[in-house]
N, C-alpha and C positions, 0 to 999 in steps of 0.2 A: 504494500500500500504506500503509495507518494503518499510525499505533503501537497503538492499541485491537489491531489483527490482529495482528501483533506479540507484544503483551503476551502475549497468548489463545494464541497459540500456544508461547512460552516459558512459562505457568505446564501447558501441555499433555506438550509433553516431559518438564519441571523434572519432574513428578508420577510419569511412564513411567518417569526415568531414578533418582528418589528410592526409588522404590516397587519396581525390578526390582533395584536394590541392597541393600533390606530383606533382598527376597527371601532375596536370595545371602548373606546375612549381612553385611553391612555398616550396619552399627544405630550407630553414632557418627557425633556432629554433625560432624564435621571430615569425615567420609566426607560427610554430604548436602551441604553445602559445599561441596565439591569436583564433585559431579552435577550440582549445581544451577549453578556455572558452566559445567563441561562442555554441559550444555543450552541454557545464555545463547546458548554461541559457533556450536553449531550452529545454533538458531532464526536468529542475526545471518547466517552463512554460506548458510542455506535461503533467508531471506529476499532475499539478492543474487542466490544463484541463479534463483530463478523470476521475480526484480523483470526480472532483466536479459536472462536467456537462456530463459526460459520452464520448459515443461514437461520436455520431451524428455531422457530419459538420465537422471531423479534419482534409479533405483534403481542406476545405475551407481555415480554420485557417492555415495551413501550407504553403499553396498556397500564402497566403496575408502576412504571416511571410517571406518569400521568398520573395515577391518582396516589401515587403519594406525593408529587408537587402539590397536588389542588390540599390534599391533608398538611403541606407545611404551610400553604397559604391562611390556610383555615384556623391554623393556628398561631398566626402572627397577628391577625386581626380578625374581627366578628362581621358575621352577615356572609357567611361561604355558604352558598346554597345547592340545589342540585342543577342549575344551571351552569353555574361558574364550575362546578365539580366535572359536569360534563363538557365543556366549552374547552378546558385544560386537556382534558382526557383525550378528545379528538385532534387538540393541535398534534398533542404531543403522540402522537398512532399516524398522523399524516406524515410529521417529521422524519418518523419512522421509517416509513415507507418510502420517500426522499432519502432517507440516507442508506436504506436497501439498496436503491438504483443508482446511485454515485458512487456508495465506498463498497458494499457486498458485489 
C-alpha cells in the first residue's frame, strides 16, 4: 500500500466527512478540523485493516466504528438521538466502503 493510496483516500473521506457536516450544519473551521482528523484516523485505521487482515467483515468494522463514534459523541454532550446515532453510522459505513475501493 503507497502513501499516494493513502493520501487519495484520506483527502476522499476528509471531503465525505467535511461536506456531510456542512450539510448538518456544522459550517465552522474548528468543526472541519475536527472531520478532517476524524477522517485522518479512520483512512490510518482502514488502511491496517485491509493492509493486514484483508477484505472480509469491513462493513462490520465500520458499522461498530460508527456507532461507537455517535456513543462518544453522546457522551460528550446531551441531546444524541436516534437520528444523529444513525446519521454517524451511515457516514461512517459509506467511508467505508470509499476506503474498500481506494486502499483494499
Amino acid at each position: 500500500m503507497t502513501l499516494l493510496r493513502i493520501g487519495v483516500a484520506f483527502l476522499a473521506v476528509g471531503a465525505l466527512f467535511v461536506g456531510a457536516g456542512w450539510l448538518l450544519g456544522a459550517r465552522k473551521r474548528g468543526n472541519a478540523v475536527a472531520l478532517a482528523a476524524e477522517a485522518l484516523f479512520l483512512t490510518l485505521v482502514a488502511s491496517l485493516w485491509f493492509a493486514s487482515l484483508g477484505h472480509g467483515g469491513w462493513v462490520l468494522v465500520f458499522l461498530l466504528l460508527g456507532l461507537v463514534s455517535s456513543a462518544a459523541a453522546g457522551a460528550v454532550g446531551p441531546g444524541i438521538g436516534i437520528r444523529t446515532t444513525a446519521l454517524t453510522t451511515a457516514r461512517y459505513v459509506v467511508a467505508g466502503a470509499l476506503l474498500a475501493l481506494i486502499i483494499g
